[in-house]
C-alpha positions as CSV (number, residue, x, y, z in Angstrom):
1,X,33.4,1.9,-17.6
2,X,30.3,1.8,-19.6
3,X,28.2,3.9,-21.6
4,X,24.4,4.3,-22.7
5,X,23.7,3.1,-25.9
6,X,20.4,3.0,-28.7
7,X,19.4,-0.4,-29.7
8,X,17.2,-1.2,-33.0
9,X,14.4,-3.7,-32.8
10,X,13.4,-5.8,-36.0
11,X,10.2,-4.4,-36.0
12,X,12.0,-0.3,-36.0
13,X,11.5,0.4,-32.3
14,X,14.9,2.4,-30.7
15,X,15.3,1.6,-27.1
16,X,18.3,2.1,-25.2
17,X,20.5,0.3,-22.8
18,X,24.2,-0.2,-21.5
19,X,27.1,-1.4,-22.5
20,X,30.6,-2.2,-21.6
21,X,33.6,-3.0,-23.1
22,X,36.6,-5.0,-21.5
23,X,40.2,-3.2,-21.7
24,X,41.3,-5.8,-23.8
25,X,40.0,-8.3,-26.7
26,X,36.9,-9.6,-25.6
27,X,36.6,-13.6,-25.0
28,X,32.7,-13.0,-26.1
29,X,29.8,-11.2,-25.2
30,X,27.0,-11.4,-22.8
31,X,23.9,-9.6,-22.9
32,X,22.3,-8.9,-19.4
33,X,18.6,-8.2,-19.1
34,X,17.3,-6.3,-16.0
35,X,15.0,-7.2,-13.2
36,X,11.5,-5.0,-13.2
37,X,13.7,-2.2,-11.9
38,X,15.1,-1.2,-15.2
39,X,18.6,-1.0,-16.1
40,X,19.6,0.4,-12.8
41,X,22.7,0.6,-10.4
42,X,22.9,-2.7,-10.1
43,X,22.4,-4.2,-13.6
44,X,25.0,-1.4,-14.6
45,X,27.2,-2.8,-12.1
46,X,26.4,-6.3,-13.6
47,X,27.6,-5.4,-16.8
48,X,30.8,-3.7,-15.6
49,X,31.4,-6.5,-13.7
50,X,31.1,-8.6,-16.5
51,X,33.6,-6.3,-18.9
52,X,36.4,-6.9,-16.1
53,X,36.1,-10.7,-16.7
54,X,37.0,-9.9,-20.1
55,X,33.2,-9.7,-21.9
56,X,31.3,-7.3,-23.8
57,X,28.3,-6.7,-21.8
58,X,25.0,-5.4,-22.5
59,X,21.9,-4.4,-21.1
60,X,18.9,-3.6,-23.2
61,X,16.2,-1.1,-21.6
62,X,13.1,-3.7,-22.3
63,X,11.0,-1.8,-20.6
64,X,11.2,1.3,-22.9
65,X,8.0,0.6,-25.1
66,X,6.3,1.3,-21.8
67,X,8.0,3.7,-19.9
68,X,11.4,5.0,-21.4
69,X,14.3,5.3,-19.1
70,X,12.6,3.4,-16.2
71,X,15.3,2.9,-13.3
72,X,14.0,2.5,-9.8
73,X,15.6,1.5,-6.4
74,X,14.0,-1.3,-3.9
75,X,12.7,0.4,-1.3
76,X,8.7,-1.2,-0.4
77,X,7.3,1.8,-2.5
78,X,9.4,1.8,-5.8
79,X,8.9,-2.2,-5.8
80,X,5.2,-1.8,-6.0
81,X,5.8,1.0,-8.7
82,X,7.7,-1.6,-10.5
83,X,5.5,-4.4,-10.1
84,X,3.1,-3.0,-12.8
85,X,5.8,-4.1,-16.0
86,X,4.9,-7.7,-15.3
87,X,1.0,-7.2,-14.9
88,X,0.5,-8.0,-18.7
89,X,4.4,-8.4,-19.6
90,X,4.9,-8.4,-23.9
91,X,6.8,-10.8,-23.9
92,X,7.0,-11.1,-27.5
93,X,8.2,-7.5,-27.6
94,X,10.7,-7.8,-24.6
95,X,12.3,-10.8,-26.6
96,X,12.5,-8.5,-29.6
97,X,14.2,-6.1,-28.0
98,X,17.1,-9.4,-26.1
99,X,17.5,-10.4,-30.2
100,X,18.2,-6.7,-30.9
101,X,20.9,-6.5,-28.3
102,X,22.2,-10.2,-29.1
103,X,22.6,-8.6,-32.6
104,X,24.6,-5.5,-31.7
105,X,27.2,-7.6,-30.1
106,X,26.9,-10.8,-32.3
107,X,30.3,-9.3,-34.0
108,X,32.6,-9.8,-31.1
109,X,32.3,-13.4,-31.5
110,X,30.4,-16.1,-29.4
111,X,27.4,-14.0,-26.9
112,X,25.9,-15.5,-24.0
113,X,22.8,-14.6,-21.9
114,X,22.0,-13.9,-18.1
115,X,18.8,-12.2,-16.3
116,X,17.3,-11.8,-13.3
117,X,14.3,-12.0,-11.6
118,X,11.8,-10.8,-14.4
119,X,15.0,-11.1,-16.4
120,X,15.8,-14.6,-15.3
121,X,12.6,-15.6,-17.4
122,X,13.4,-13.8,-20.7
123,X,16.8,-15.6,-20.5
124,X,15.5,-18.8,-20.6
125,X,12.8,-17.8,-23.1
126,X,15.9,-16.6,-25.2
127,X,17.1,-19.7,-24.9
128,X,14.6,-21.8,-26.5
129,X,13.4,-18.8,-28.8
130,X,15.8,-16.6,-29.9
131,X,19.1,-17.0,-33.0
132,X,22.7,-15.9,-32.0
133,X,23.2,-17.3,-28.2
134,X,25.5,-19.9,-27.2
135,X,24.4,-20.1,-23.6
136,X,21.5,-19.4,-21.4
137,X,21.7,-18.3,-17.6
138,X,18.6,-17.1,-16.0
139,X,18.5,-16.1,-11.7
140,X,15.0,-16.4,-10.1
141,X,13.2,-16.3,-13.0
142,X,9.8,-16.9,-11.8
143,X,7.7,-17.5,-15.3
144,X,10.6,-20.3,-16.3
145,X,8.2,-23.2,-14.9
146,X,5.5,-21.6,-17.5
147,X,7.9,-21.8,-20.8
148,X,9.6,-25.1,-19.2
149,X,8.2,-27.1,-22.1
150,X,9.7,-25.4,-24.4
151,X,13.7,-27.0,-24.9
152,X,16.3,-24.7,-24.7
153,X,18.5,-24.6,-28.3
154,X,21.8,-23.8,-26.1
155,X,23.4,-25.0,-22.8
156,X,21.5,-23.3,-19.7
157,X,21.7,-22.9,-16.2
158,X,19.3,-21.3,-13.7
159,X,19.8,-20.4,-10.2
160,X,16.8,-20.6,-7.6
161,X,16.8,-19.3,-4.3
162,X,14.7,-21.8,-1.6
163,X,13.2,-19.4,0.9
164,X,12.3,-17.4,-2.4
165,X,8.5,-16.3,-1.8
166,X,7.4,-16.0,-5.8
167,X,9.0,-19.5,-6.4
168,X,7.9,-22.4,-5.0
169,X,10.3,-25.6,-4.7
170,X,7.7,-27.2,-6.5
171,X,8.0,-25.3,-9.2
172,X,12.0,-26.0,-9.5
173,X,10.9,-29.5,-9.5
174,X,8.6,-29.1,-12.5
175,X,11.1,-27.3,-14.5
176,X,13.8,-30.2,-13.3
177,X,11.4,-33.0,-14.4
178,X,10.8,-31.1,-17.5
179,X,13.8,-30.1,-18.7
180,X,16.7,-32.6,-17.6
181,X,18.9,-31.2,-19.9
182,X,19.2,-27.7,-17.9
183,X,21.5,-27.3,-14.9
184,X,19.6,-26.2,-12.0
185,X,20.5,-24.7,-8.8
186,X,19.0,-24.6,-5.4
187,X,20.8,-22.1,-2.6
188,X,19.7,-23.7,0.7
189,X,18.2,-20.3,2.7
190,X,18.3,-17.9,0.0
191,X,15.0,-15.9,-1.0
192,X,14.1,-14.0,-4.1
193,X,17.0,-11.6,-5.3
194,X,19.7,-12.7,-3.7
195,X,22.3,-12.1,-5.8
196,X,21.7,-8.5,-5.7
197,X,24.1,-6.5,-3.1
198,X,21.4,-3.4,-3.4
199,X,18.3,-5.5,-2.2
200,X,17.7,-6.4,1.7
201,X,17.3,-10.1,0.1
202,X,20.9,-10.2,-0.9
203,X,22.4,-13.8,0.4
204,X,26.2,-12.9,0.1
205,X,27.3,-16.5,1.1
206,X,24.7,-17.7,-1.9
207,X,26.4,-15.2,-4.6
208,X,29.9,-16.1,-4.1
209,X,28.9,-19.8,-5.2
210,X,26.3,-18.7,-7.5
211,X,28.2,-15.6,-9.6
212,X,31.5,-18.2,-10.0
213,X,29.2,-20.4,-11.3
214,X,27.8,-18.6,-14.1
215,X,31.1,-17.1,-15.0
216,X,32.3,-20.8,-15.1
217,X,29.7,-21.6,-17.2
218,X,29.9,-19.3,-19.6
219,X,33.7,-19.9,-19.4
220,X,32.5,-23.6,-20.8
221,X,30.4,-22.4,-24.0
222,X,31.4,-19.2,-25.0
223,X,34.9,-20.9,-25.9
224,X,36.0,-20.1,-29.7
């Protein structure tokens, strides 16, 4: 359904990505940035997923100042390979790269966000940092209780899982105390990646609410 893409940066630098295209007008657009295993299977997936509900989707390889093309699966071995993008993440440059890709698609008329796990966090930066978004939605993101200060400038919504390992609960209670504004979501027994059908973490039961959900809530704010 999709297709690779080259993406622009404001400060020159090409990186690529995904993107697909629904098989008719598009309600909006929603750019999807990856977990630390690149824009893989799943994120693909994601996007496709996305361009049957009737979006644009896109995915922008953030990773590619690094390591270009970086895709990996989740077995034990390649997660460790992947952990080292979020020793010392840019995150200055990884959010220059989301505006780039909020840009490509700004034409197609209101664009939304959504990330996960690593991704989950550059959402919600986006949110509070970035121009062109109408609404935020960021899974497991585990650096949101760092950049919880900062107030998101369009509706968001994050999705926590509580048996997740790299997220406290009493993290999610920062960020709720924080930020009252943001629509948080706790999925009793879930752990870290859940959403993902590829991962051995996947909670089904927890991704039929919490997939619904976001689609319902961009549904909400990406309205003409």
């Amino acid at each position: 359904m999709g297709q690779d893409i080259t993406l622009t940066a404001s400060d020159g630098f090409k990186l690529g990505g995904y993107r697909a295209d629904p098989a008719g007008a598009p309600k909006g657009a929603i750019v999807v940035i990856q977990e630390i295993f690149g824009v893989n299977h799943h994120i693909r997936s994601v996007c496709d997923r996305l361009a049957q509900e009737g979006y644009v989707a896109i995915a922008p390889s953030i990773f590619d100042r690094s390591e270009p093309n970086f895709q990996s699966g989740y077995s034990p071995d390649e997660i460790a390979v992947a952990r080292k993008f979020v020793a010392n993440p840019d995150w200055a440059a990884m959010l220059r790269d989301t505006q780039a890709a909020i840009d490509a698609v700004k034409d197609v008329g209101a664009v939304g966000i959504i990330g996960f796990c690593l991704g989950g966090s550059v959402a919600y930066a986006a949110a509070t940092k970035l121009t062109g978004l109408r609404a935020a939605v960021g899974y497991y993101g585990g650096a949101v209780v760092r950049f919880a200060d900062d107030k998101p400038k369009v509706p968001t919504q994050l999705h926590f899982g509580e048996k997740d390992s790299g997220i406290p609960l009493t993290d999610v209670e920062t960020i709720k105390a924080k930020r009252p504004e943001v629509e948080v979501h706790i999925y009793p027994g879930a752990q870290h990646g859940f959403h993902c059908d590829e991962r051995a973490s996947y909670d089904k039961a927890s991704a039929d609410i919490a997939w619904p959900r976001s689609l319902a809530f961009f549904a909400k704010h990406l309205r003409a």
